[in-house]
N, C-alpha and C positions, 0 to 999 in steps of 0.2 A: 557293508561299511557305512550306508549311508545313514540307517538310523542309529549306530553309535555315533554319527558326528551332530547330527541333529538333537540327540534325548540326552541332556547330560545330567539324569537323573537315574539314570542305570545303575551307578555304583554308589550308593547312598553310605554302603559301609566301611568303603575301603578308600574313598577320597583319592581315588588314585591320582596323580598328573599325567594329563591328555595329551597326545601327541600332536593334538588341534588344538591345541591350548598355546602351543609353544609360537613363535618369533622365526622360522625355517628357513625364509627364502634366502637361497643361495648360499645355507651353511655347511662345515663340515660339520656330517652326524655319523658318529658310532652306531652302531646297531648290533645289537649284541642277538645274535641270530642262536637257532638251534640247528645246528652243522653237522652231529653227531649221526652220520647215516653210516650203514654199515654195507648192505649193497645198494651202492650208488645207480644202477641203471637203473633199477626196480621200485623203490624205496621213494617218491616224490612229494609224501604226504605231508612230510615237514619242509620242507621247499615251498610246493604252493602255500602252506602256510602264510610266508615271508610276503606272498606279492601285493594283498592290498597295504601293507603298509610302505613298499618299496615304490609304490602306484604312485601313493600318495606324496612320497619324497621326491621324485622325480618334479610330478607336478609342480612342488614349492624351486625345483632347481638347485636342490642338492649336489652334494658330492657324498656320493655312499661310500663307508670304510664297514664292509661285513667281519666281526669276529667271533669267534666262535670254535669249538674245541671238535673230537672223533676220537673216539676209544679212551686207553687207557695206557699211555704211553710209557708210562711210569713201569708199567708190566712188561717184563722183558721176557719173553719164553724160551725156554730151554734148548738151545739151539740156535738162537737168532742173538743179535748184537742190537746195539743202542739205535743204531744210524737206520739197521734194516725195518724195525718196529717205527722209526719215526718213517720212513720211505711210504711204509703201508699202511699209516695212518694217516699223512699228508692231505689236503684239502683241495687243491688242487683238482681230485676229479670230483667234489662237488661243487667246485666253481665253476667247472666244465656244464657238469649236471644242473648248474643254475642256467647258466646261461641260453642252454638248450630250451629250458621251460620256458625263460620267457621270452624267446624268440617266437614260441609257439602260441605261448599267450599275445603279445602284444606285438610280434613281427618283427622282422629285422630292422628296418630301419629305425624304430623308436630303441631297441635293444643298444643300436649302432649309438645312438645318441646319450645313451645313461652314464653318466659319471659313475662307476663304481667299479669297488676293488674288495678282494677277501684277504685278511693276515692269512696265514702260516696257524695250522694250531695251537693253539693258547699254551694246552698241555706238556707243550713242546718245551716249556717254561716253567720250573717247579715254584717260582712267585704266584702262576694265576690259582692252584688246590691249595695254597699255603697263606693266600689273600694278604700277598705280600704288598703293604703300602709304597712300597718302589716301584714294582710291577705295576702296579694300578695308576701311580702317575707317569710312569714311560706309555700306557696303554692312552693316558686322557691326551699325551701330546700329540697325538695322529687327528683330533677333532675338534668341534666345538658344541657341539650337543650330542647327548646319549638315549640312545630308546634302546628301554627291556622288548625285545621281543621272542623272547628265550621261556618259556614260561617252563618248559621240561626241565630246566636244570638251574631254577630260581629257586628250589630246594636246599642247595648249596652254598654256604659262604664261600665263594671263591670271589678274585678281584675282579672279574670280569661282571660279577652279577651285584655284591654290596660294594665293592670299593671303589670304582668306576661314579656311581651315583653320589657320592659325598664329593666328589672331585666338580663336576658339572652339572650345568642344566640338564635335567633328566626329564623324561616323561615313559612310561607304557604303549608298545603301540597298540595296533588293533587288535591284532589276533589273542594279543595277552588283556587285553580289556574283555572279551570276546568269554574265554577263558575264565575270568573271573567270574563274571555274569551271570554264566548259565550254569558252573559247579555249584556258587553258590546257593540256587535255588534248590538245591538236596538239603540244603540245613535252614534256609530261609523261609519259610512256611510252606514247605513241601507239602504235595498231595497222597495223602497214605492211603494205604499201609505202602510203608518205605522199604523195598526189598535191596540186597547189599551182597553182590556175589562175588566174593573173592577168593581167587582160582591162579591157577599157573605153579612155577614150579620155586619159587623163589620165597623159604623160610619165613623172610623176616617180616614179610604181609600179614602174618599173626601178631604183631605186636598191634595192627592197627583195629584188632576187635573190639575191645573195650571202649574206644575212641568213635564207633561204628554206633556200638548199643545205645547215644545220644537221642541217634537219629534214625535210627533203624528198627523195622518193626519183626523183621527178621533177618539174619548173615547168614547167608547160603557158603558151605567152607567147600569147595571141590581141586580139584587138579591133586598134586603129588600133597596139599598141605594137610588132607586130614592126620596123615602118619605121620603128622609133627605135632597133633593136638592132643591133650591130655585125654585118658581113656575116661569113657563113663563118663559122659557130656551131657549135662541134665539142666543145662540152660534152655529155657526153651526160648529163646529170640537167637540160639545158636543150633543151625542146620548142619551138621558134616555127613558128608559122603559116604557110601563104603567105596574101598580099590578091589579093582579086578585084581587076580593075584598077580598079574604083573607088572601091576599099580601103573598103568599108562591109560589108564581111564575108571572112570566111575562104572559101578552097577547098574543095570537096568533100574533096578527097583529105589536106587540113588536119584535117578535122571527123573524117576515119574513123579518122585516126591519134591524134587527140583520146580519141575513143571506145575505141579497142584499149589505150590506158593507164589509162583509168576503169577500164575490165573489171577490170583490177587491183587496186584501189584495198582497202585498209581503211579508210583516213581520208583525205578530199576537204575543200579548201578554198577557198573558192569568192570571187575579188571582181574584180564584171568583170564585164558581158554581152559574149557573142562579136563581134557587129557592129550594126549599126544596127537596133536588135528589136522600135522602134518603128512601122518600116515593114514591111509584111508579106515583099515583096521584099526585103528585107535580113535575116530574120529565120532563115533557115535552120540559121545555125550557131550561134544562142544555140539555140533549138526544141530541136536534134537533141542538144547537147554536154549542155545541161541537162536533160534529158527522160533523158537516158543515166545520169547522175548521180542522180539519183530515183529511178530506178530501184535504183540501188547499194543495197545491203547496209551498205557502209560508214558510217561514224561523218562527217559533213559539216555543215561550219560554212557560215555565208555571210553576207556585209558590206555595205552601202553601200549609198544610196538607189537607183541603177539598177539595182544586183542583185537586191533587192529588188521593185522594179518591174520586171523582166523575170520573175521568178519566180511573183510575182502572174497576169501577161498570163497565162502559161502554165498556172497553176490547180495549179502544182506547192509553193508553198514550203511546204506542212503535210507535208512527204516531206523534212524538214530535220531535223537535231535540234537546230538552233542558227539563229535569225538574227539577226546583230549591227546592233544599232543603230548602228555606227559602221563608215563605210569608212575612212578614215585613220587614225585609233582602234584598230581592228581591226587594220592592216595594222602599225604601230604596237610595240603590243602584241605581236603575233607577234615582232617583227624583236628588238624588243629586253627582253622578258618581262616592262616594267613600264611605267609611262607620268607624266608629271612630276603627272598627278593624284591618282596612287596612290601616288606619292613623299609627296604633302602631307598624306597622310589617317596615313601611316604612326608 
């Protein structure tokens, strides 16, 4: 934290507003957190996120108002009722789960001492996905200043993340400054050749190829998504995989050729486990691709809750120089150099 407060020549492109920039002492601040954990005792990585800039709030003598959204409440499953889905979506145990970390970090008695509180799920509200300008002004009446530090889900126009900001003094906190920073060094005179591995099981990560090939000197395509790529791939800055036949991981001879473009690499970008990494049998080609990668030399960024958590299994992700809080976010970001979040703060 110290040299984002010191060097404020970091973001030269994105002009963001500083959360050291702002007027604090002793105000109410929104903080528009990334809440959005699914298991709560496990799961901490977006949590500690939150604490240099919750450090920093205290310090000024804030009154913290944390909000922040969990799942998809709007999704009612077959069997369950309105009241049950919002029950087990509730925030509640990551407010619990905040409180615990930073007991842990900072000890009870400063813990004892913090002004601060978490809303109720935003989601819980069909105003915050529909960036309802009612919603966004009942939201500004709980504070008096607002920090994005949500950068996973500034993807999003919802009110919590654009509407929010046209209402009050805003700024960025750290981790979202943090964030900016260092993704953008993948398109800001990156050290090549630019390798770009996009994996996992989730379709629509194929639309962000084209948007890759800017910057990328090869895209490595693995997990379930080469059997959503067009047959007879004759790009050659596009790498795809073959599937074992029961498509829960790549080929050997997929992973070696994987591995012989790493070798290359000055700067790796990483979102996506290779195949199924949860099961040990299935885990060869995340193990061997990411193990390869760690190894690198190279400058490597890396995204999204599985990556994440495959990186963790593996005992590798402190062999990172970046891990992004956000996989769509992240991916996002890259494709298009800004995101409708950092439009609002602008």
């Amino acid at each position: 934290m110290k040299d984002i407060l010191e060097d404020s020549t970091k973001f030269p492109s994105m002009k963001l507003p500083r959360i050291d920039e702002l007027n604090l002492t002793s105000k109410k601040v929104l903080v528009r957190a990334d809440l959005d954990i699914s298991e709560v005792e496990s799961e901490n990585f977006r949590l500690e996120s939150l604490i240099p800039t919750l450090d920093y709030l205290y310090e000024q003598n804030c009154s913290i108002i944390l909000i922040g959204h969990r799942g998809r409440p709007s999704e009612i499953p077959e069997g369950k009722t309105k009241e049950q889905v919002q029950q087990d979506l509730s925030l509640q145990p990551v407010s619990k789960a905040l409180e615990e970390l930073l007991k842990v970090r900072w000890g009870e008695e400063k813990v004892g001492k913090l002004d601060m509180h978490m809303m109720e799920n935003l989601r819980f509200d069909e105003g915050e996905e529909a960036n309802d300008k009612q919603y966004s002004e009942h939201l500004a009446k709980n504070g008096e200043i607002y920090i994005n530090e949500a950068f996973a889900i500034s993807h999003r126009e919802h009110a919590s993340i654009v509407g929010l900001p046209s209402l009050m003094p805003h700024a960025a906190g750290f981790r979202f400054l943090e964030e900016v920073e260092n993704l953008s060094k993948v398109f800001e005179n990156p050290k090549q050749p630019v390798i770009t591995l996009i994996s996992g099981i989730k379709k629509d990560k194929i639309d962000y190829i084209e948007s890759f090939k800017e910057f990328s000197d090869r895209i490595l395509i693995g997990g379930r998504l080469p059997e959503f790529m067009p047959e007879g791939n004759t790009d050659p800055k596009v790498v795809v995989a073959k599937l074992l036949p029961d498509k829960e991981d790549i080929t050997i001879h997929s992973v070696e050729n994987f591995q012989d473009e790493i070798k290359k690499a000055k700067t790796i970008i990483v979102s996506g486990p290779i195949g199924k990494y949860e099961e040990e049998g299935h885990r060869m080609g995340t193990e061997r691709v990411f193990n390869e990668i760690a190894k690198s030399p190279a400058f490597k960024v890396a995204g999204g809750g599985d990556t994440i958590s495959a990186l963790s299994l593996l005992g590798i992700e402190n062999e990172f120089d970046w891990l992004s809080v956000g996989g769509g976010a992240m991916l996002e970001f890259l494709a298009k150099r800004t995101l409708p979040g950092i439009e609002a703060l602008g």
